[in-house]
C-alpha positions in Angstrom: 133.1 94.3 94.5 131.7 91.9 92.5 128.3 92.8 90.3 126.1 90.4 92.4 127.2 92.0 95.4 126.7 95.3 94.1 123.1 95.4 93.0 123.7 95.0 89.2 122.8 91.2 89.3 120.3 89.9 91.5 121.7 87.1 93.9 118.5 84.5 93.0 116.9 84.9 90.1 114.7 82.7 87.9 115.9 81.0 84.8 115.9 82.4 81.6 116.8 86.1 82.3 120.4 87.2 82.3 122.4 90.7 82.1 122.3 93.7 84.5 119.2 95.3 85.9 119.3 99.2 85.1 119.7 101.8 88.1 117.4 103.9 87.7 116.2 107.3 89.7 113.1 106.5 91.5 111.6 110.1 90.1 112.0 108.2 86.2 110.7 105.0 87.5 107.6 105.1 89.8 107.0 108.6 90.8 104.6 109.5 93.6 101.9 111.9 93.5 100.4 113.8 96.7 96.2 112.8 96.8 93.3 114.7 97.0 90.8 116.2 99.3 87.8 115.0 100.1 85.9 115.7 103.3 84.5 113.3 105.8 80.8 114.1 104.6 81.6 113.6 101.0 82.8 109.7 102.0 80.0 107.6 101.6 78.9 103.9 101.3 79.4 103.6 97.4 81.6 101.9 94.6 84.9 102.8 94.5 87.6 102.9 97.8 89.2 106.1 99.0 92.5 105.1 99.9 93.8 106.3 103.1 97.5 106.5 104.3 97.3 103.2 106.1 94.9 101.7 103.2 91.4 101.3 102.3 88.7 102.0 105.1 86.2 103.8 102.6 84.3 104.0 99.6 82.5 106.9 97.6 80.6 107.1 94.5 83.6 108.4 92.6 87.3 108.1 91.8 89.9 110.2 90.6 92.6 107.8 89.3 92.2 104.9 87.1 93.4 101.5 88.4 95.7 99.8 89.0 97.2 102.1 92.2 99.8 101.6 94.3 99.5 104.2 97.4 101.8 104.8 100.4 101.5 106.8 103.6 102.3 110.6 102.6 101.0 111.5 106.8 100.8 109.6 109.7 101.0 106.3 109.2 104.2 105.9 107.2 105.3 102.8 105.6 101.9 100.6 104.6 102.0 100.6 100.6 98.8 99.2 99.7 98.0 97.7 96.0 94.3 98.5 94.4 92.8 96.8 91.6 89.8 99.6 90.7 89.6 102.8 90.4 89.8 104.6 93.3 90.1 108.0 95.3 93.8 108.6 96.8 93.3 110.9 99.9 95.4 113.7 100.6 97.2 111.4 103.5 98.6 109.5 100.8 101.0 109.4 98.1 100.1 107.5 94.9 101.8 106.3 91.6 100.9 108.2 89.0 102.7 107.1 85.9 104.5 103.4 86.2 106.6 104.5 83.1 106.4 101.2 81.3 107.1 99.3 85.0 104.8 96.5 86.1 102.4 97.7 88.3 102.7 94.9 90.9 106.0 94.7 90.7 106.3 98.8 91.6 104.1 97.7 94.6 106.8 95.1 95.9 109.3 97.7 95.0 107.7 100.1 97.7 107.3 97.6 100.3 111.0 96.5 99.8 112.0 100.5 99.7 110.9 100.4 103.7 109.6 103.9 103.4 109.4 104.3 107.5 113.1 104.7 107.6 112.4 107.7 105.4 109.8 109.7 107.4 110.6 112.9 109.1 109.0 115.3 111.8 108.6 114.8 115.8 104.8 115.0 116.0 103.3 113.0 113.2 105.2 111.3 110.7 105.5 113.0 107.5 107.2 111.4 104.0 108.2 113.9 101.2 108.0 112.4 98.1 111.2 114.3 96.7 113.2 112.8 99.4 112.3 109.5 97.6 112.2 110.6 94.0 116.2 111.2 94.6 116.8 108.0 95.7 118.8 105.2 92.6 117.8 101.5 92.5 118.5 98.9 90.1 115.2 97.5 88.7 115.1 94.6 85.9 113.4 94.9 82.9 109.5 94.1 82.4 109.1 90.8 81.8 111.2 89.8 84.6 109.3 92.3 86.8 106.5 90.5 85.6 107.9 87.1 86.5 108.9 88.5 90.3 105.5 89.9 90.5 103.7 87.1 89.8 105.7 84.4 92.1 105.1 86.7 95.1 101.5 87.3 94.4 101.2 83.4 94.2 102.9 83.7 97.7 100.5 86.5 99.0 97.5 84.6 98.1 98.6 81.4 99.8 98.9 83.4 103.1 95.6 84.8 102.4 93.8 81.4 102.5 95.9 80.2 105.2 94.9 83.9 107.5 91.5 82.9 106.8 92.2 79.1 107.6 93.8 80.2 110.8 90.9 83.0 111.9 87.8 79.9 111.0 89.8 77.5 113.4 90.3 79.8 116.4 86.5 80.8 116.2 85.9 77.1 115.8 88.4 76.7 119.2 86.6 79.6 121.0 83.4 78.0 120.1 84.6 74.5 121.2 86.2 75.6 124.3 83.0 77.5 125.1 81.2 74.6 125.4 83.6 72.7 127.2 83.8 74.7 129.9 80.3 75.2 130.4 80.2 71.6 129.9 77.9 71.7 127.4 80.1 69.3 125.7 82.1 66.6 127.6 84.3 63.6 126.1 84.1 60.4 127.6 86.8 57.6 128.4 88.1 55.0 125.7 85.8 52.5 127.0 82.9 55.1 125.8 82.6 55.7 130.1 81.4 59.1 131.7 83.7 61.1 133.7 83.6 61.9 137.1 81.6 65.6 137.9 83.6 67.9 137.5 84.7 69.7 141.0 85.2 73.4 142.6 88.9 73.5 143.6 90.9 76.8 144.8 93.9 77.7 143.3 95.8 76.7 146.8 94.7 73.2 146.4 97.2 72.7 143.0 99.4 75.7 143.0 102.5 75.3 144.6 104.7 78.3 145.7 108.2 77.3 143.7 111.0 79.8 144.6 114.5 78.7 142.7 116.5 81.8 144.4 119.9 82.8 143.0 122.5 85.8 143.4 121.6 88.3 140.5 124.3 87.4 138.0 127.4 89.5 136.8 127.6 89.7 133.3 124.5 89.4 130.8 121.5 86.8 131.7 117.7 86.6 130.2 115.3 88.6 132.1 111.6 87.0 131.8 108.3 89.6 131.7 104.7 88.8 131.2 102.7 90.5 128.9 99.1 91.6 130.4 95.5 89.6 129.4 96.7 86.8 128.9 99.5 87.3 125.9 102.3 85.2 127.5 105.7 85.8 127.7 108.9 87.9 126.4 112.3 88.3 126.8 114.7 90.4 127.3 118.6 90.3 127.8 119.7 92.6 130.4 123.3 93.4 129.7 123.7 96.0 132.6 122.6 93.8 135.9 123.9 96.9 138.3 120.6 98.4 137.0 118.8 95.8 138.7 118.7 96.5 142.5 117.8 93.2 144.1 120.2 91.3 145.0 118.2 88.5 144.0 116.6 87.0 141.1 114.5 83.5 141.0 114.9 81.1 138.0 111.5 79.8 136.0 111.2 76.3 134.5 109.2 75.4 131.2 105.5 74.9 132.7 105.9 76.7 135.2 102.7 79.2 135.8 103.7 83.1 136.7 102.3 85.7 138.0 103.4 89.8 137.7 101.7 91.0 140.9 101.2 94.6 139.8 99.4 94.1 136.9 98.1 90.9 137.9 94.7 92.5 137.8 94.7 93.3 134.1 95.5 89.1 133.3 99.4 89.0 133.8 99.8 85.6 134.2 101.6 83.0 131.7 102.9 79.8 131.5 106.7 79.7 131.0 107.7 78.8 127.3 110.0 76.1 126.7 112.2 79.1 125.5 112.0 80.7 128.5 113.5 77.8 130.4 116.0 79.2 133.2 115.4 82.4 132.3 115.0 84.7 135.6 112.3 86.9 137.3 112.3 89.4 140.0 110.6 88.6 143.4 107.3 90.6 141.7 106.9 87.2 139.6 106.3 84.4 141.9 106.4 81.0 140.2 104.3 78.0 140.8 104.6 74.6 140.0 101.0 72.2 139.5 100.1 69.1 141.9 99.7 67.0 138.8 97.5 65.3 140.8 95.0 67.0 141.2 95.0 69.9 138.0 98.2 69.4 134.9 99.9 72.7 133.7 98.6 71.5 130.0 94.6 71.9 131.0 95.3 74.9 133.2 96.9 77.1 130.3 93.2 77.5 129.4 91.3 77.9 132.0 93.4 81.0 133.5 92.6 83.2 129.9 88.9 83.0 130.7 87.2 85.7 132.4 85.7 83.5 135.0 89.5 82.8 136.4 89.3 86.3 138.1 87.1 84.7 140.6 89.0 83.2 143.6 87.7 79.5 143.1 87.4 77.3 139.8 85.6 74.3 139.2 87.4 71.8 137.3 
């Protein structure tokens, strides 16, 4: 086995640093420390977090370890590690670094999210993680400055998707506040000749829904087996490898654009439009398929009119 392969030498690394990283036990690199208790009167509105098992939801008016922290789950939920730069209050659900022997501290914090402590967790009712059980455990870690270097590229990374999550969450309220208006018509474009368009017009779903039934014998061997999440989520697959455990005889095949419906949870919004993914991928008869009259309502404007609440009605105008 060669030493890349076996941990002693990372397979990408940045220039300038050479030579082994060190294995190390975890209990001599980043121990964890159980929190503390503090009871739901004591948290208050104040200065400094309390840091829960899946991360911050508090503050209080006092800390008990000094920043920077990195904290984990220690009781249900297992597997967040959460990085905090002030001082802060670890609750007893969590588990908390409390000497980064020499380590950089955001580095450690990578470290723990790599380490996917899930796979760790024990007990049948809520999940539980013992710290010894991960103190035992060897990894190979590099030296400081080059878990300074690591650090420091992903953080770069981490804040880029931070600005693009907050990118993403201004344009769908923008969306929701556009498509708000366009509905009500509120807002209306006009032609490229700066003409009005016609009213719009109250239409039921019979006048551009077609019924479109593509039956075909329920295959022998593996196939794609198309369900429908409910309000509105769209689509997912699965690959059914066992098709005796189907009992129909019968499956239909969905097109890309095509609109479905699940029929028994129809009343809590599941309906989608079929992915180009999803092409040929089959349904049972509790999915019927329609295809659009294109002249008179296009698949491409309907994918957002059925999300709104007002689509429970039994008419549309359009």
């Amino acid at each position: 086995m060669s030493k890349q392969a076996d941990g002693k030498v990372p397979g990408l690394r940045f220039p300038g640093f050479e030579g082994e990283w060190e294995i190390k036990q975890i209990l001599n690199f980043a121990p964890l420390q159980r929190g503390f208790d503090l009871p739901v009167n004591q948290i208050v509105e104040g200065e400094f977090p309390v840091v829960f098992s899946n991360g911050i939801l508090k503050s209080h008016n006092a800390f008990v370890a000094k920043a920077p922290g990195v904290v984990t789950g220690r009781s249900g939920t297992i597997g967040k590690v959460t990085y905090v730069d002030k001082d802060y209050w670890p609750h007893n659900t969590s588990l908390w670094v409390t000497d980064f022997k020499n380590n950089f501290p955001k580095f450690v914090y990578y470290f723990y999210i790599n380490l996917n402590l899930q796979e760790f967790s024990t007990g049948s009712g809520v999940p539980t993680l013992n710290r010894n059980d991960i103190h035992v455990l060897k990894r190979y870690v590099p030296s400081f400055l080059e878990q300074q270097k690591i650090a420091t590229f992903l953080s770069a990374i981490d804040t880029k998707l931070q600005q693009l999550a907050r990118k993403k969450a201004l344009l769908e309220q923008y969306k929701k506040g556009v498509m708000q208006q366009l509905f009500s018509q509120q807002l209306r474009f006009k032609g490229e000749k700066g003409e009005e368009f016609p009213a719009w017009e109250e239409k039921r779903l019979g006048d551009f829904l077609i019924p479109t039934f593509r039956a075909i014998d329920k295959p022998n061997g593996l196939y794609l087996a198309i369900g429908i999440r409910s309000h509105c989520k769209g689509t997912f697959q699965k690959l059914e490898a066992d098709p005796e455990k189907n009992a129909m005889d019968t499956l239909y095949e969905v097109k890309e654009n095509d609109l479905i419906v699940n029929i028994t949870f129809a009343w809590e919004g599941a309906i989608a439009m079929v992915k180009k993914e999803d092409d040929g991928g089959l349904v049972s008869h509790r999915f019927p398929t329609y295809t659009f009259n294109r002249g008179v309502v296009i698949g491409e404007f309907f994918q957002y009119v059925y999300p709104q609440k007002r689509f429970r009605l039994s008419s549309v105008r359009l």
